[in-house]
C-alpha positions as protocol buffer text, in pm:
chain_id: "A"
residue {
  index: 1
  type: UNK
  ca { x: 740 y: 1716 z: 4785 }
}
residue {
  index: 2
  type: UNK
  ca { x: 695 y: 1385 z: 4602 }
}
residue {
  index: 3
  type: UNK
  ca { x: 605 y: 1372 z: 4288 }
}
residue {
  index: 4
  type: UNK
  ca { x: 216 y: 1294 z: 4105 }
}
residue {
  index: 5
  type: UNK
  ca { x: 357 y: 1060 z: 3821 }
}
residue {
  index: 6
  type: UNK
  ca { x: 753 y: 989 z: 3685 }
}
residue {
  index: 7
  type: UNK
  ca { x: 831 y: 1157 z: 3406 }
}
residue {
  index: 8
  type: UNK
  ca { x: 1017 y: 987 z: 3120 }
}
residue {
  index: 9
  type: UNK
  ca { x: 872 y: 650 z: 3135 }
}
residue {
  index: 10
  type: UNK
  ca { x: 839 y: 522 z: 2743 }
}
residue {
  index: 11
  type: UNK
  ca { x: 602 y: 208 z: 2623 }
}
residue {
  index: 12
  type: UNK
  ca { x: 724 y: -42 z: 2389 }
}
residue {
  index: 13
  type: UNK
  ca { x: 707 y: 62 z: 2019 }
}
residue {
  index: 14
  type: UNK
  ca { x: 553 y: -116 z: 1737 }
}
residue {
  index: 15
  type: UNK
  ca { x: 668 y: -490 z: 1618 }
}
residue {
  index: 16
  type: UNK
  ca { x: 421 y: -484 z: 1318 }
}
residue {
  index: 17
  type: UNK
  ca { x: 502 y: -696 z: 1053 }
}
residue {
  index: 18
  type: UNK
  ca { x: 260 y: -699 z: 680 }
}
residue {
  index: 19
  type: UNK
  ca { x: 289 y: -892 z: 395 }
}
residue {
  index: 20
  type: UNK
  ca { x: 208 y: -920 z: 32 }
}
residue {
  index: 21
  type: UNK
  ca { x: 231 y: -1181 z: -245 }
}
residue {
  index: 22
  type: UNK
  ca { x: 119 y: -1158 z: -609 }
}
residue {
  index: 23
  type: UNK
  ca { x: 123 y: -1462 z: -874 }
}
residue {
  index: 24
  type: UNK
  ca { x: 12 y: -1318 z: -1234 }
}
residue {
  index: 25
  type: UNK
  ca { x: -24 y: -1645 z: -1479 }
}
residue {
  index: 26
  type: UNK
  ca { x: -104 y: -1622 z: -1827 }
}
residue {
  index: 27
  type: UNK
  ca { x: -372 y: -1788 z: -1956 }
}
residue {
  index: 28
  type: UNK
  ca { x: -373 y: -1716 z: -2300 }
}
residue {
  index: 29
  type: UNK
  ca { x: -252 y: -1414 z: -2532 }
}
residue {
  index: 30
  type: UNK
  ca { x: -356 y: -1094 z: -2385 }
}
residue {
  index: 31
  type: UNK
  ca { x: -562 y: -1233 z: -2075 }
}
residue {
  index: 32
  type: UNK
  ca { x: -343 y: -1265 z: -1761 }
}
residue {
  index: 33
  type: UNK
  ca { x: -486 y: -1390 z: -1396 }
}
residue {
  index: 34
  type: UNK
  ca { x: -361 y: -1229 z: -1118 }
}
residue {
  index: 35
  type: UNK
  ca { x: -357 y: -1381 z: -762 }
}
residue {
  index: 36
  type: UNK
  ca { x: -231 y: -1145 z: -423 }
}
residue {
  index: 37
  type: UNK
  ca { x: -282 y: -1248 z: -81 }
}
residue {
  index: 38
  type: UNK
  ca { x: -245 y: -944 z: 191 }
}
residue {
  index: 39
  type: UNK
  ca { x: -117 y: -974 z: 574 }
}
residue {
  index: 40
  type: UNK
  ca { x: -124 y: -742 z: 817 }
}
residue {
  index: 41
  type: UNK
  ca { x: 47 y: -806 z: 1167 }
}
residue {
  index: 42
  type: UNK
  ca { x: 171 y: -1195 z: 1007 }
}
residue {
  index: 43
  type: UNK
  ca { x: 344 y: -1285 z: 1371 }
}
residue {
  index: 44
  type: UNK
  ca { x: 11 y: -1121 z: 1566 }
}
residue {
  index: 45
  type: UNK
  ca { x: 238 y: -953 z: 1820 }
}
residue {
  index: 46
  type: UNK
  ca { x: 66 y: -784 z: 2108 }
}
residue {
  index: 47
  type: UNK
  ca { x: 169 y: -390 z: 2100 }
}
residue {
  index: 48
  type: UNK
  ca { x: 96 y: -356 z: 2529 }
}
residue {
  index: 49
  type: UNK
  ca { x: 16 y: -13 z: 2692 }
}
residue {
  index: 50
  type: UNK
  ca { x: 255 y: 162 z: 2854 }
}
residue {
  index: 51
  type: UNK
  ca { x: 317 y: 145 z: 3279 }
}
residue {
  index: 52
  type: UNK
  ca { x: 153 y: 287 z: 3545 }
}
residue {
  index: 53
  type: UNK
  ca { x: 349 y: 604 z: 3626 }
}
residue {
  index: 54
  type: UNK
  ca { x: 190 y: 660 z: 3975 }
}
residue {
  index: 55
  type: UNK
  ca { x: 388 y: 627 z: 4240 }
}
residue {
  index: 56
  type: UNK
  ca { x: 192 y: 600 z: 4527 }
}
residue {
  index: 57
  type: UNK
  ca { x: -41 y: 330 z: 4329 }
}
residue {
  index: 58
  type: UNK
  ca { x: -20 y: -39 z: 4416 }
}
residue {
  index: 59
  type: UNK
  ca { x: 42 y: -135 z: 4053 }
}
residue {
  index: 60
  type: UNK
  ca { x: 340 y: 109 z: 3972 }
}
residue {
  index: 61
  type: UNK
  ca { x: 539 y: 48 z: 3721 }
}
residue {
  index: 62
  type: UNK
  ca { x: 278 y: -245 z: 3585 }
}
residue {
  index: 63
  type: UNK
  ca { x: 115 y: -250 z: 3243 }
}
residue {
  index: 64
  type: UNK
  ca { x: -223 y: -313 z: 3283 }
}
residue {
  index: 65
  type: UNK
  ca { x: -371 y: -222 z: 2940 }
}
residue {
  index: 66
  type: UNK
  ca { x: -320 y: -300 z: 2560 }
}
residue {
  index: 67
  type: UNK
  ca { x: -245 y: 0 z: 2380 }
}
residue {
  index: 68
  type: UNK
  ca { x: -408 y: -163 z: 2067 }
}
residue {
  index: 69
  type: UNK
  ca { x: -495 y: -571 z: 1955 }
}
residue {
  index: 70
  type: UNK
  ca { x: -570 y: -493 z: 1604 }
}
residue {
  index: 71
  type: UNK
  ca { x: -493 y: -878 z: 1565 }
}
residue {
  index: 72
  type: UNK
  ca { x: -426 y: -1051 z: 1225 }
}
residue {
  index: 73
  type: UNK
  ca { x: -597 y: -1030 z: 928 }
}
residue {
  index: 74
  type: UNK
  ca { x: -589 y: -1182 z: 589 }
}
residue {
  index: 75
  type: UNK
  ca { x: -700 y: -1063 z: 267 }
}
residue {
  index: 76
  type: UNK
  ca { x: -740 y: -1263 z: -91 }
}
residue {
  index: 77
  type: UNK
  ca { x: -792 y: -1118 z: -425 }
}
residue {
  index: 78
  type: UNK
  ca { x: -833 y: -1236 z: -773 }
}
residue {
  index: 79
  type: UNK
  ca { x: -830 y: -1040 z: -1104 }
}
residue {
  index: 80
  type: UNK
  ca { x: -847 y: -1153 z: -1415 }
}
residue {
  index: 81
  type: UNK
  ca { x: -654 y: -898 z: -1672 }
}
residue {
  index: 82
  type: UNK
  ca { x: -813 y: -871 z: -2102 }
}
C-alpha cells in the first residue's frame, strides 16, 4: 500500500536576526538623554513553509507557502532622564 504523505520531512528553521542600540548623552548635571533604536528581522529573511508531503500530488516535495513574512520593522525612542 503506498503511503498518504512522507513522514519525516522538516521545514527550514528560523534565520531571525534583532537589534538594539542605545546612546545616553548628558546634557547637564542630573538630566541625561537617552536615544535606542530597535530592529527586528535587520536582514528581512523570508522563513518559507515547509514541502508538500503528498506523494501522489503534482507539486511534491515543493514549497508553496510562507510559513510567516513578519517583514522588518524599526522602532525609535527618546527619553529624556531628571
Amino acid at each position: 500500500m503506498f503511503p498518504h504523505t512522507v513522514d519525516g520531512v522538516r521545514a527550514n528553521g528560523d534565520n531571525n536576526w534583532n537589534m538594539n542600540i542605545e546612546k545616553t548623552t548628558p546634557i547637564r548635571e542630573g538630566v541625561n538623554f537617552e536615544m535606542r533604536l530597535e530592529a527586528q528581522d535587520v536582514f528581512n529573511h523570508l522563513v518559507a513553509g515547509a514541502p508538500n508531503t503528498t506523494p501522489t500530488s503534482a507539486q511534491f516535495g515543493q514549497v508553496t507557502s510562507d510559513a510567516y513574512t513578519t517583514g522588518r520593522w524599526v522602532q525609535i525612542q527618546g527619553k529624556i532622564d531628571f
